[in-house]
N, C-alpha and C positions, 0 to 999 in steps of 0.2 A: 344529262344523258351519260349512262357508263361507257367506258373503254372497253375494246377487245381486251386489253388484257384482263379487264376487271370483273366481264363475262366470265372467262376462261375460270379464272382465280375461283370464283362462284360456281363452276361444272356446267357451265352454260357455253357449248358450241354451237350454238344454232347460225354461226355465219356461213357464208356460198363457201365451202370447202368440201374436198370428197370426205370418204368417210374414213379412210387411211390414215387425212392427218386429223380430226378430229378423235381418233381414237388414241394418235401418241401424243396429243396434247392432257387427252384425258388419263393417259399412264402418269404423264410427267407431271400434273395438275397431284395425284393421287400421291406420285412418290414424295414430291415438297411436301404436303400434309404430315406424310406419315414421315420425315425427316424436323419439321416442325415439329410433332408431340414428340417424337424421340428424345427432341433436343430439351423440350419445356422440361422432359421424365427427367432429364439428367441432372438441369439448373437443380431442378427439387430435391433429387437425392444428393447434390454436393451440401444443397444446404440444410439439409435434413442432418447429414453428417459433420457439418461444422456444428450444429447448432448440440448436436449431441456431444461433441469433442468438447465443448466449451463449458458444457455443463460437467460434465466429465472430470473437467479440469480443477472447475469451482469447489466442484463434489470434495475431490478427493484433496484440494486444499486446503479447506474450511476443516475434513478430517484427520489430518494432519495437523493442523494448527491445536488440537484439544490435548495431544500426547506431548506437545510442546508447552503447551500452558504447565503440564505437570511438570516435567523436567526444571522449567525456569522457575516456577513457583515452589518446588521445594529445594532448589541451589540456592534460592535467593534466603531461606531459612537457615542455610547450611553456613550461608557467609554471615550472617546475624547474631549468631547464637555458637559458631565452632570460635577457639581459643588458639589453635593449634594451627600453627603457619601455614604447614606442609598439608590440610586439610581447606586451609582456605587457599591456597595456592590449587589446589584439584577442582576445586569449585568455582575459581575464575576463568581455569578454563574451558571450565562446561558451559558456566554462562557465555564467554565467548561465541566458546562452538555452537552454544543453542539459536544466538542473533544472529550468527552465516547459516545456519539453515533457516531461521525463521527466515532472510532474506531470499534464500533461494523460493522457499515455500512464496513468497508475497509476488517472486518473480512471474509465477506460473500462475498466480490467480488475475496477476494484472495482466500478463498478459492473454488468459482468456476471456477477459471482461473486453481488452480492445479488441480480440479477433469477434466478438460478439456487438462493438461496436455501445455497449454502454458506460463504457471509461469516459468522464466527463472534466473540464477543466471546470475548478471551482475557485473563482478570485475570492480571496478573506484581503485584511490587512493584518501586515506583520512585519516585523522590526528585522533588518537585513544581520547587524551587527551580530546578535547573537544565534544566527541561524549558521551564518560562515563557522561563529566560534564551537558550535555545536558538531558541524560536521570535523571540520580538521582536530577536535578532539576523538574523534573516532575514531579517524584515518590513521592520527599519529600512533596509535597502539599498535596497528595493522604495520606501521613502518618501521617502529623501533622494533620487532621482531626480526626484522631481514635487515637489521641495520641501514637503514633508508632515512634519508634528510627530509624531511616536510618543507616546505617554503611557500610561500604566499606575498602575493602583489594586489595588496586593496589599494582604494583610489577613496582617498581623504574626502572627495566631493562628491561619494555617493549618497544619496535621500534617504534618510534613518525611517523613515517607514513608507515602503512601497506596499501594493494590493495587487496580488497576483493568486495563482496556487501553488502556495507557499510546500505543500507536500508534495509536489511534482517537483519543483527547483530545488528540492532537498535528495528526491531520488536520482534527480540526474545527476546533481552534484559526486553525490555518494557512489552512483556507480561509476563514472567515467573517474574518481580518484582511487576507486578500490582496485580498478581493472589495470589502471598507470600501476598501485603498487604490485598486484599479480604480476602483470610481465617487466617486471622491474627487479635486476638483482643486484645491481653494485648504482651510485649513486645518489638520487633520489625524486620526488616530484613537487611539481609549484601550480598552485593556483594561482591567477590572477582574476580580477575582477577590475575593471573601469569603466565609465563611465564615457560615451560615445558624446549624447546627446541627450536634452532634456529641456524643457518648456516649464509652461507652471503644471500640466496637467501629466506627462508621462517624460518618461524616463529611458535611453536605450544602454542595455548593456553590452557589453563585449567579455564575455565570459568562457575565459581557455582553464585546462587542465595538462601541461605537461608532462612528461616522463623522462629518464633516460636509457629506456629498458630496451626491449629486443627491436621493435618498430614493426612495421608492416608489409609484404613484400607487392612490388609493384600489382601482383597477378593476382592478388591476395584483397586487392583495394573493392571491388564490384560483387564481393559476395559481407563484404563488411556488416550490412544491415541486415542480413538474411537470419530467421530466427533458428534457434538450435542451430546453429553456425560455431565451431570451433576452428579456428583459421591457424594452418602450421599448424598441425597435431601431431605429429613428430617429434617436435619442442617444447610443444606446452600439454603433453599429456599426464603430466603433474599437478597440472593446476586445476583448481573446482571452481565449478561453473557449471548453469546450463546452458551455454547459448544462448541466452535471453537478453541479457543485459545492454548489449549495446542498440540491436533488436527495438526494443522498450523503452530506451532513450530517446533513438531516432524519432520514433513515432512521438515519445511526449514534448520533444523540440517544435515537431511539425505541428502538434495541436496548439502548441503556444505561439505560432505566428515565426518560428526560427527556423534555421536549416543549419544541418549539424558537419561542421566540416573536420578535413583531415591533413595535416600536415605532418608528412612520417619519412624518416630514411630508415630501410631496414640495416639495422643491427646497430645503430645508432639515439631510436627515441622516438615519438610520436606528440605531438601537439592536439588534441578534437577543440575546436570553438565554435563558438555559436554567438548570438545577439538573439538578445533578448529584451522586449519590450513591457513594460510593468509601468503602471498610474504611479504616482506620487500621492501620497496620506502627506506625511509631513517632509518638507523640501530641505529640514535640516540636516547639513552634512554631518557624515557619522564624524568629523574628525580622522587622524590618529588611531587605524585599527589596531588593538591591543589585546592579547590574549596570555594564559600563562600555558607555564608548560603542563603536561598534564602525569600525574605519576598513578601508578597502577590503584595505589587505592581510591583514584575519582575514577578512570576505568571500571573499576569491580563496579562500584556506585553503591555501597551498601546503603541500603534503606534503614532511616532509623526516626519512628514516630514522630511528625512535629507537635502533637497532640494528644489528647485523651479524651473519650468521653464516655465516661462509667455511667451516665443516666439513657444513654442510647438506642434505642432496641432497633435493630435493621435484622430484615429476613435477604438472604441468600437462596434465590432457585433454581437448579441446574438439573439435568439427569445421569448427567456425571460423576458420580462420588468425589472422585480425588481433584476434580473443579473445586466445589463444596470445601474440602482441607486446603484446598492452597490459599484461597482466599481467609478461611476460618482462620491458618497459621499467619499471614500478612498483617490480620486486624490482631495478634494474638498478645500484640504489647499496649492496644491501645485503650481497653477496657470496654469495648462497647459488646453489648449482650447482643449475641447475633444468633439466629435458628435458621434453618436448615429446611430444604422441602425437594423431593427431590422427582415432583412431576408440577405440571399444574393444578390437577384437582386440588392433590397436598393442600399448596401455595392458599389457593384459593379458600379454605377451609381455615388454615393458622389465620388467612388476615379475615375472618369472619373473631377469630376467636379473640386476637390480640391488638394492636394498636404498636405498629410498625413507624416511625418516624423517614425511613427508605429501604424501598422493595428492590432489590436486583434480579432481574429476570432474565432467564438465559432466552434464548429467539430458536435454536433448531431442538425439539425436544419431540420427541415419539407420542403418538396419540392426540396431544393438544400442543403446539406451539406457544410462544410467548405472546406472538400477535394476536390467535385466539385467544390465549389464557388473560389477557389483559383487557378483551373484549367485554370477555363474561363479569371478570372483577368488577371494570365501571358501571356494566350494566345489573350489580346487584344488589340491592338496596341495606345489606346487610354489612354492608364495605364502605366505611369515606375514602374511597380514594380519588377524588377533589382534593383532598389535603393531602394527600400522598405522592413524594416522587419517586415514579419506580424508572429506575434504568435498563436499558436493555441490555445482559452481556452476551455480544458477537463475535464469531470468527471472524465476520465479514468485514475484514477491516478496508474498505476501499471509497473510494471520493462519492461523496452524497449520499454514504451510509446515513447519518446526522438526519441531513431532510429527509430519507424514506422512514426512519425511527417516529421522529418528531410529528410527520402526517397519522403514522397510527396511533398515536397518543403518548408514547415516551415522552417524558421529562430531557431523556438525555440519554449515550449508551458509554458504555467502559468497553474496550474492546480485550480480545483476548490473543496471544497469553498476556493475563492481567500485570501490569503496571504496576509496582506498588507506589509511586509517586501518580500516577494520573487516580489509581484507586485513593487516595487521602485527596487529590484538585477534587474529584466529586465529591468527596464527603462533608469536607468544606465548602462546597460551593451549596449542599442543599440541606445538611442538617442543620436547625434552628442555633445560632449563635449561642442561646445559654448553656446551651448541652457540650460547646468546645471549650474545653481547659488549654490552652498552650503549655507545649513542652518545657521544662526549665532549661536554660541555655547552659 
Protein backbone atom coordinates (compact mmCIF):
# COMPACT_ATOMS: atom_id res chain seq x y z
CA UNK A 1 0.00 0.00 0.00
CA UNK A 2 1.59 3.54 -0.96
CA UNK A 3 1.69 6.50 1.50
CA UNK A 4 0.02 9.90 1.22
CA UNK A 5 3.06 11.21 0.61
CA UNK A 6 4.13 8.88 -2.06
CA UNK A 7 0.55 9.53 -3.76
CA UNK A 8 1.17 13.15 -3.71
CA UNK A 9 5.12 12.73 -4.93
CA UNK A 10 3.15 10.58 -8.06
CA UNK A 11 0.38 13.70 -8.71
CA UNK A 12 -1.98 11.65 -7.06
CA UNK A 13 -4.43 13.75 -4.61
CA UNK A 14 -7.31 11.79 -4.66
CA UNK A 15 -7.58 11.91 -0.66
CA UNK A 16 -10.92 13.63 1.47
CA UNK A 17 -9.15 17.10 1.08
CA UNK A 18 -10.91 20.33 -0.39
CA UNK A 19 -9.69 21.33 -3.60
CA UNK A 20 -7.50 24.42 -2.08
CA UNK A 21 -5.13 22.26 -0.54
CA UNK A 22 -4.91 19.66 -3.20
CA UNK A 23 -4.14 22.26 -5.66
CA UNK A 24 -1.05 23.82 -3.34
CA UNK A 25 0.18 20.32 -2.89
CA UNK A 26 -0.04 20.05 -6.64
CA UNK A 27 2.08 23.56 -7.06
CA UNK A 28 4.51 22.43 -4.42
CA UNK A 29 4.59 18.65 -6.01
CA UNK A 30 5.25 20.57 -9.51
CA UNK A 31 7.94 23.19 -7.97
CA UNK A 32 10.24 20.08 -6.28
CA UNK A 33 10.15 18.45 -9.78
CA UNK A 34 11.12 21.41 -11.57
CA UNK A 35 13.89 22.22 -8.70
CA UNK A 36 14.98 18.38 -9.07
CA UNK A 37 15.73 18.75 -13.03
CA UNK A 38 17.21 22.18 -12.33
CA UNK A 39 19.53 20.57 -9.99
CA UNK A 40 20.15 17.11 -12.08
CA UNK A 41 20.86 20.29 -15.47
CA UNK A 42 23.48 21.66 -13.21
CA UNK A 43 25.32 18.27 -11.60
CA UNK A 44 25.69 17.66 -15.66
CA UNK A 45 27.03 20.93 -16.66
CA UNK A 46 29.67 21.14 -13.66
CA UNK A 47 30.69 17.94 -14.96
CA UNK A 48 30.56 18.46 -18.38
CA UNK A 49 32.83 21.49 -17.48
CA UNK A 50 35.26 19.42 -15.39
CA UNK A 51 35.45 16.97 -17.82
CA UNK A 52 36.17 19.49 -20.55
CA UNK A 53 38.86 21.49 -18.15
CA UNK A 54 40.74 18.13 -17.74
CA UNK A 55 40.90 17.47 -21.05
CA UNK A 56 41.82 20.76 -21.67
CA UNK A 57 44.50 20.37 -19.48
CA UNK A 58 45.93 17.00 -20.81
CA UNK A 59 45.49 18.71 -24.47
CA UNK A 60 47.57 21.44 -23.93
CA UNK A 61 50.20 19.43 -21.78
CA UNK A 62 51.00 16.57 -23.96
CA UNK A 63 51.36 20.05 -26.59
CA UNK A 64 53.74 21.48 -24.68
CA UNK A 65 55.67 18.70 -23.83
CA UNK A 66 56.64 18.29 -28.01
CA UNK A 67 58.43 22.08 -28.14
CA UNK A 68 60.20 20.68 -24.88
CA UNK A 69 61.40 17.40 -26.42
CA UNK A 70 63.07 19.95 -28.91
CA UNK A 71 64.74 22.35 -26.83
CA UNK A 72 66.14 19.24 -24.50
CA UNK A 73 66.95 17.13 -27.42
CA UNK A 74 69.02 19.63 -29.13
CA UNK A 75 70.84 21.07 -25.62
CA UNK A 76 71.67 17.70 -25.03
CA UNK A 77 73.80 17.77 -28.62
CA UNK A 78 75.04 21.20 -27.82
CA UNK A 79 76.61 19.71 -24.43
CA UNK A 80 78.03 16.60 -26.47
CA UNK A 81 79.75 18.02 -29.31
CA UNK A 82 80.49 22.03 -27.97
CA UNK A 83 84.28 22.52 -26.71
CA UNK A 84 83.81 25.78 -25.47
CA UNK A 85 83.19 26.19 -21.57
CA UNK A 86 81.11 29.36 -21.79
CA UNK A 87 78.80 27.54 -24.45
CA UNK A 88 78.43 24.50 -22.34
CA UNK A 89 77.91 26.47 -19.24
CA UNK A 90 74.69 28.28 -21.54
CA UNK A 91 73.50 24.85 -22.30
CA UNK A 92 73.34 23.57 -18.69
CA UNK A 93 71.43 26.04 -18.01
CA UNK A 94 68.82 25.60 -20.48
CA UNK A 95 68.78 21.96 -19.64
CA UNK A 96 68.14 23.00 -16.10
CA UNK A 97 65.51 25.54 -17.03
CA UNK A 98 64.02 22.85 -19.54
CA UNK A 99 63.42 19.99 -16.33
CA UNK A 100 61.61 23.19 -14.03
CA UNK A 101 59.28 23.66 -16.69
CA UNK A 102 59.04 20.11 -17.84
CA UNK A 103 58.10 19.81 -14.17
CA UNK A 104 55.71 22.46 -14.03
CA UNK A 105 54.26 20.96 -17.43
CA UNK A 106 53.85 17.20 -15.59
CA UNK A 107 52.38 19.26 -12.57
CA UNK A 108 49.24 20.19 -14.67
CA UNK A 109 48.80 16.96 -16.41
CA UNK A 110 48.86 15.19 -13.13
CA UNK A 111 46.97 17.06 -11.91
CA UNK A 112 44.23 16.87 -14.55
CA UNK A 113 44.26 13.14 -14.69
CA UNK A 114 43.44 13.32 -10.57
CA UNK A 115 40.78 15.90 -11.01
CA UNK A 116 39.38 13.41 -13.71
CA UNK A 117 40.07 10.73 -11.27
CA UNK A 118 42.23 8.20 -13.54
CA UNK A 119 45.57 8.81 -11.59
CA UNK A 120 46.24 5.44 -10.51
CA UNK A 121 48.83 4.12 -7.79
CA UNK A 122 50.92 1.45 -9.41
CA UNK A 123 53.17 -0.81 -6.85
CA UNK A 124 56.54 -2.18 -9.06
CA UNK A 125 59.49 -3.32 -6.91
CA UNK A 126 62.31 -1.00 -6.41
CA UNK A 127 65.61 -0.43 -4.58
CA UNK A 128 65.11 2.50 -1.80
CA UNK A 129 68.87 3.28 -1.81
CA UNK A 130 69.37 4.60 -5.12
CA UNK A 131 66.12 6.36 -5.36
CA UNK A 132 66.94 8.69 -2.05
CA UNK A 133 70.41 9.02 -3.92
CA UNK A 134 68.78 10.10 -7.06
CA UNK A 135 66.67 12.71 -5.71
CA UNK A 136 69.11 14.52 -3.31
CA UNK A 137 71.46 14.71 -6.36
CA UNK A 138 68.86 16.85 -7.90
CA UNK A 139 68.06 18.88 -5.13
CA UNK A 140 71.62 19.51 -4.28
CA UNK A 141 72.12 21.58 -7.59
CA UNK A 142 68.79 23.44 -6.70
CA UNK A 143 70.76 24.28 -3.14
CA UNK A 144 74.24 24.87 -4.04
CA UNK A 145 72.85 27.89 -6.19
CA UNK A 146 71.28 29.75 -3.05
CA UNK A 147 74.02 28.52 -1.10
CA UNK A 148 71.85 25.94 1.02
CA UNK A 149 73.28 22.96 3.08
CA UNK A 150 71.48 19.50 2.04
CA UNK A 151 71.45 17.10 4.95
CA UNK A 152 69.88 13.77 5.36
CA UNK A 153 68.89 11.21 8.14
CA UNK A 154 68.58 7.64 6.57
CA UNK A 155 67.95 4.83 9.09
CA UNK A 156 70.68 2.02 8.51
CA UNK A 157 67.66 -0.67 9.06
CA UNK A 158 65.61 0.41 6.20
CA UNK A 159 64.53 -2.89 3.61
CA UNK A 160 66.79 -2.47 0.51
CA UNK A 161 63.94 -3.36 -1.69
CA UNK A 162 60.36 -2.38 -0.96
CA UNK A 163 57.07 -2.48 -3.73
CA UNK A 164 55.35 0.36 -3.78
CA UNK A 165 54.90 3.32 -6.57
CA UNK A 166 58.05 4.09 -6.77
CA UNK A 167 57.21 7.28 -9.16
CA UNK A 168 54.77 8.64 -6.83
CA UNK A 169 57.43 8.43 -3.71
CA UNK A 170 59.84 10.01 -6.08
CA UNK A 171 57.43 13.12 -6.85
CA UNK A 172 56.58 13.71 -3.38
CA UNK A 173 59.93 13.48 -2.35
CA UNK A 174 60.99 15.93 -5.09
CA UNK A 175 58.32 18.32 -4.55
CA UNK A 176 58.11 18.93 -0.77
CA UNK A 177 62.31 19.10 -1.00
CA UNK A 178 62.34 21.60 -4.00
CA UNK A 179 59.46 23.86 -2.28
CA UNK A 180 61.87 23.50 1.37
CA UNK A 181 64.65 24.89 -1.02
CA UNK A 182 62.15 27.78 -2.71
CA UNK A 183 61.17 29.18 0.45
CA UNK A 184 64.43 28.67 1.88
CA UNK A 185 67.14 31.55 1.84
CA UNK A 186 69.99 31.41 4.39
CA UNK A 187 70.58 27.99 6.04
CA UNK A 188 69.47 24.76 4.52
CA UNK A 189 67.20 21.49 4.38
CA UNK A 190 67.27 17.74 5.72
CA UNK A 191 65.49 14.75 4.76
CA UNK A 192 65.03 12.06 6.96
CA UNK A 193 63.85 8.85 6.39
CA UNK A 194 63.12 5.88 9.23
CA UNK A 195 61.92 3.16 9.74
CA UNK A 196 58.58 3.07 12.32
CA UNK A 197 57.69 -0.45 11.97
CA UNK A 198 58.05 -3.52 9.95
CA UNK A 199 57.03 -7.40 9.96
CA UNK A 200 58.20 -9.98 7.27
CA UNK A 201 55.54 -8.68 4.89
CA UNK A 202 55.42 -4.56 5.06
CA UNK A 203 57.34 -1.96 6.15
CA UNK A 204 56.15 1.79 7.83
CA UNK A 205 57.84 4.70 7.23
CA UNK A 206 58.12 8.06 8.70
CA UNK A 207 59.30 10.19 6.15
CA UNK A 208 59.90 14.32 6.91
CA UNK A 209 61.37 16.98 4.61
CA UNK A 210 62.65 20.00 6.71
CA UNK A 211 63.64 23.59 6.01
CA UNK A 212 64.84 26.71 7.61
CA UNK A 213 63.21 29.02 5.32
CA UNK A 214 60.34 31.49 5.82
CA UNK A 215 57.55 28.97 7.45
CA UNK A 216 53.98 29.25 7.38
CA UNK A 217 51.60 31.67 8.87
CA UNK A 218 49.11 30.37 11.43
CA UNK A 219 46.06 31.73 9.01
CA UNK A 220 47.88 30.63 6.20
CA UNK A 221 47.64 26.66 7.60
CA UNK A 222 43.68 25.78 6.06
CA UNK A 223 44.15 27.03 2.55
CA UNK A 224 47.65 24.87 2.40
CA UNK A 225 46.24 21.99 0.25
CA UNK A 226 44.10 24.09 -2.04
CA UNK A 227 45.21 23.93 -5.67
CA UNK A 228 46.65 26.98 -7.64
CA UNK A 229 47.11 28.30 -3.99
CA UNK A 230 50.20 30.55 -3.67
CA UNK A 231 50.22 31.38 0.16
CA UNK A 232 51.94 34.91 1.38
CA UNK A 233 52.27 36.41 -2.20
CA UNK A 234 53.58 39.51 -0.95
CA UNK A 235 56.81 37.45 -0.24
CA UNK A 236 56.99 34.88 -2.41
CA UNK A 237 55.98 36.58 -5.57
CA UNK A 238 59.56 35.83 -6.86
CA UNK A 239 59.20 32.36 -6.72
CA UNK A 240 57.94 29.85 -9.68
CA UNK A 241 55.37 27.66 -9.26
CA UNK A 242 52.03 26.87 -10.08
CA UNK A 243 50.12 26.11 -7.02
CA UNK A 244 50.07 22.67 -7.69
CA UNK A 245 52.71 21.16 -5.98
CA UNK A 246 51.66 20.76 -2.61
CA UNK A 247 47.99 20.39 -4.01
CA UNK A 248 49.33 16.94 -5.77
CA UNK A 249 51.28 15.73 -3.07
CA UNK A 250 48.55 15.88 -0.51
CA UNK A 251 46.40 13.96 -2.61
CA UNK A 252 49.35 11.21 -3.78
CA UNK A 253 49.95 10.93 0.32
CA UNK A 254 46.19 10.20 0.67
CA UNK A 255 46.06 7.62 -2.40
CA UNK A 256 48.94 5.72 -0.67
CA UNK A 257 47.23 5.19 2.60
CA UNK A 258 49.21 8.59 4.46
CA UNK A 259 48.19 11.77 5.60
CA UNK A 260 50.52 14.67 5.02
CA UNK A 261 51.28 16.70 7.96
CA UNK A 262 52.64 20.09 9.05
CA UNK A 263 54.94 21.42 11.61
CA UNK A 264 55.81 25.18 10.89
CA UNK A 265 56.87 28.44 12.96
CA UNK A 266 56.51 31.35 10.73
CA UNK A 267 59.69 33.10 9.94
CA UNK A 268 61.55 30.29 11.47
CA UNK A 269 61.16 26.92 9.07
CA UNK A 270 58.60 24.26 8.29
CA UNK A 271 58.75 20.41 8.79
CA UNK A 272 55.75 18.35 6.18
CA UNK A 273 55.80 14.40 7.26
CA UNK A 274 54.05 11.64 6.55
CA UNK A 275 54.15 7.64 7.10
CA UNK A 276 54.19 5.67 4.79
CA UNK A 277 53.40 1.98 4.23
CA UNK A 278 55.29 -0.24 1.40
CA UNK A 279 55.61 -4.45 1.17
CA UNK A 280 59.10 -5.58 1.68
CA UNK A 281 60.77 -7.48 -1.76
CA UNK A 282 63.97 -8.13 0.07
CA UNK A 283 64.09 -7.44 4.22
CA UNK A 284 67.91 -6.49 3.83
CA UNK A 285 68.94 -3.54 5.53
CA UNK A 286 70.35 -0.96 3.27
CA UNK A 287 73.33 -0.47 5.64
CA UNK A 288 75.40 2.78 5.90
CA UNK A 289 73.56 5.34 3.49
CA UNK A 290 76.31 6.68 1.36
CA UNK A 291 76.26 9.03 -1.44
CA UNK A 292 79.01 11.30 -3.14
CA UNK A 293 78.92 14.83 -3.64
CA UNK A 294 77.61 15.63 -6.76
CA UNK A 295 79.52 18.34 -9.19
CA UNK A 296 78.04 20.16 -12.10
CA UNK A 297 79.31 17.82 -14.65
CA UNK A 298 77.04 14.61 -13.39
CA UNK A 299 74.29 17.46 -13.09
CA UNK A 300 74.75 18.38 -16.85
CA UNK A 301 74.65 14.40 -17.17
CA UNK A 302 76.24 14.54 -20.69
CA UNK A 303 75.31 11.50 -22.63
CA UNK A 304 77.80 9.54 -24.20
CA UNK A 305 77.19 6.16 -26.32
CA UNK A 306 77.81 3.00 -24.28
CA UNK A 307 77.56 1.28 -27.53
CA UNK A 308 77.45 0.85 -31.32
CA UNK A 309 75.60 -0.84 -33.66
CA UNK A 310 76.42 -0.23 -37.42
CA UNK A 311 74.40 -3.49 -38.76
CA UNK A 312 71.08 -1.94 -37.09
CA UNK A 313 68.34 -0.61 -39.09
CA UNK A 314 65.46 1.01 -36.72
CA UNK A 315 62.77 3.19 -38.41
CA UNK A 316 61.62 6.43 -36.33
CA UNK A 317 57.82 7.67 -36.85
CA UNK A 318 56.57 10.90 -35.66
CA UNK A 319 54.73 13.87 -37.54
CA UNK A 320 56.99 16.21 -36.03
CA UNK A 321 60.05 16.92 -37.99
CA UNK A 322 62.40 18.26 -35.44
CA UNK A 323 60.91 14.89 -33.05
CA UNK A 324 62.53 12.99 -35.99
CA UNK A 325 66.31 15.09 -35.60
CA UNK A 326 66.54 14.97 -32.07
CA UNK A 327 66.32 11.48 -31.86
CA UNK A 328 68.27 11.09 -35.37
CA UNK A 329 71.14 13.59 -33.55
CA UNK A 330 70.93 11.12 -29.99
CA UNK A 331 71.63 7.88 -32.06
CA UNK A 332 74.10 10.09 -34.33
CA UNK A 333 77.38 8.56 -32.59
CA UNK A 334 76.07 5.28 -32.39
CA UNK A 335 76.20 3.92 -35.96
CA UNK A 336 72.84 2.44 -36.50
CA UNK A 337 71.12 3.16 -39.87
CA UNK A 338 67.75 4.76 -38.93
CA UNK A 339 64.92 6.27 -41.52
CA UNK A 340 62.39 8.50 -41.01
CA UNK A 341 58.52 8.47 -41.80
CA UNK A 342 56.68 11.15 -40.91
CA UNK A 343 52.76 9.80 -40.95
CA UNK A 344 51.62 6.36 -40.63
CA UNK A 345 50.69 5.37 -44.14
CA UNK A 346 54.76 6.44 -44.80
CA UNK A 347 55.65 4.05 -41.73
CA UNK A 348 53.60 1.53 -43.00
CA UNK A 349 54.78 1.39 -46.64
CA UNK A 350 59.07 1.60 -45.54
CA UNK A 351 58.15 -1.57 -43.21
CA UNK A 352 56.42 -3.24 -46.33
CA UNK A 353 59.73 -2.37 -48.13
CA UNK A 354 62.46 -2.86 -45.62
CA UNK A 355 63.23 -5.11 -42.55
CA UNK A 356 63.38 -2.89 -39.39
CA UNK A 357 65.03 -4.65 -36.48
CA UNK A 358 62.74 -1.59 -34.06
CA UNK A 359 59.86 0.52 -35.05
CA UNK A 360 59.36 3.74 -32.89
CA UNK A 361 56.07 4.95 -33.33
CA UNK A 362 54.79 8.10 -32.10
CA UNK A 363 50.76 7.62 -30.59
CA UNK A 364 49.20 11.42 -31.33
CA UNK A 365 49.64 11.86 -34.96
CA UNK A 366 46.95 13.55 -37.49
CA UNK A 367 44.77 11.27 -39.83
CA UNK A 368 45.98 7.81 -38.50
CA UNK A 369 47.38 7.47 -34.78
CA UNK A 370 50.03 5.15 -33.81
CA UNK A 371 47.28 2.85 -32.32
CA UNK A 372 45.55 2.71 -35.63
CA UNK A 373 48.77 2.68 -37.52
CA UNK A 374 50.01 -0.25 -35.63
CA UNK A 375 46.73 -2.00 -36.08
CA UNK A 376 46.84 -2.04 -39.79
CA UNK A 377 50.67 -2.97 -39.75
CA UNK A 378 49.91 -6.47 -37.82
CA UNK A 379 46.99 -6.87 -39.68
CA UNK A 380 49.02 -6.86 -43.09
CA UNK A 381 50.47 -9.70 -44.41
CA UNK A 382 53.03 -7.98 -46.07
CA UNK A 383 54.66 -6.90 -42.73
CA UNK A 384 56.45 -9.45 -39.95
CA UNK A 385 55.69 -7.63 -37.44
CA UNK A 386 55.49 -10.78 -35.00
CA UNK A 387 59.26 -10.34 -35.16
CA UNK A 388 59.12 -6.79 -34.71
CA UNK A 389 59.35 -4.60 -31.58
CA UNK A 390 57.86 -1.39 -32.15
CA UNK A 391 57.57 1.17 -29.26
CA UNK A 392 55.35 3.77 -28.69
CA UNK A 393 56.80 7.35 -28.47
CA UNK A 394 54.38 9.47 -25.95
CA UNK A 395 53.88 12.77 -24.34
CA UNK A 396 51.78 10.94 -22.12
CA UNK A 397 54.06 10.23 -19.64
CA UNK A 398 51.63 9.24 -16.53
CA UNK A 399 51.06 5.92 -14.27
CA UNK A 400 49.70 3.02 -16.38
CA UNK A 401 50.69 4.50 -19.60
CA UNK A 402 52.98 0.84 -19.98
CA UNK A 403 49.59 -1.28 -19.57
CA UNK A 404 47.38 0.77 -21.88
CA UNK A 405 50.49 0.57 -24.51
CA UNK A 406 51.15 -3.06 -23.96
CA UNK A 407 47.07 -3.98 -24.28
CA UNK A 408 47.23 -2.47 -27.75
CA UNK A 409 50.06 -4.32 -29.01
CA UNK A 410 53.33 -2.16 -28.04
CA UNK A 411 56.31 -4.03 -27.22
CA UNK A 412 57.14 -1.05 -24.86
CA UNK A 413 56.95 2.87 -25.12
CA UNK A 414 59.94 5.69 -24.71
CA UNK A 415 58.31 8.70 -23.46
CA UNK A 416 58.96 12.02 -24.43
CA UNK A 417 60.96 14.58 -24.21
CA UNK A 418 63.25 11.69 -25.22
CA UNK A 419 65.80 10.45 -22.64
CA UNK A 420 68.92 9.64 -24.23
CA UNK A 421 69.82 7.22 -21.37
CA UNK A 422 66.22 5.39 -21.33
CA UNK A 423 66.43 5.81 -25.37
CA UNK A 424 69.91 3.32 -25.36
CA UNK A 425 67.77 0.95 -21.95
CA UNK A 426 65.34 0.27 -24.92
CA UNK A 427 67.63 -0.27 -27.54
CA UNK A 428 69.43 -2.59 -25.49
CA UNK A 429 66.88 -4.14 -24.01
CA UNK A 430 65.25 -5.27 -27.77
CA UNK A 431 67.85 -5.12 -30.48
CA UNK A 432 69.17 -8.79 -31.07
CA UNK A 433 72.64 -8.95 -29.04
CA UNK A 434 74.95 -9.60 -32.17
CA UNK A 435 74.06 -6.33 -33.55
CA UNK A 436 75.64 -4.54 -29.95
CA UNK A 437 79.24 -3.75 -30.03
CA UNK A 438 80.17 -2.11 -26.43
CA UNK A 439 81.64 1.10 -26.12
CA UNK A 440 85.62 0.92 -25.49
CA UNK A 441 86.19 2.09 -21.81
Amino acid sequence: MTTVAERYANGDYSDDMNTDSKDEIGILSRALQTMSTSLKNQIEIADTANRSKSIFLANMSHEIRTPINAILGFDEMILRESNEDTTKEYAANIKNGGRILLTLVNEILDFSKIESGKLEIVPVEYEISPLISDILDMIEFRATEKNLSVDYIIDRDLPSVLKGDDIRVREILTNLLTNAVKYTEKGGVTLSIQKLSSDEKKATLRISVEDTGIGIKDEDRGHLWESFQRLDEQHNRGIEGTGLGLAITHKYVEMMGGTLCLNSKYGQGSEFWFDLEQDIVDPTPIGLFKREAQSLQREVDIYREGFTAPDAHVLVVDDVKVNLMVVKGLLKDSGIDIDTAESGAEAIEKMKENRYDIVFLDHMMPEMDGVETLSRIQADPDIDSGSIPIIALTANAITGVEKMYREHGFADYLSKPVDPHSLESILLKYLPDELIIPAKK
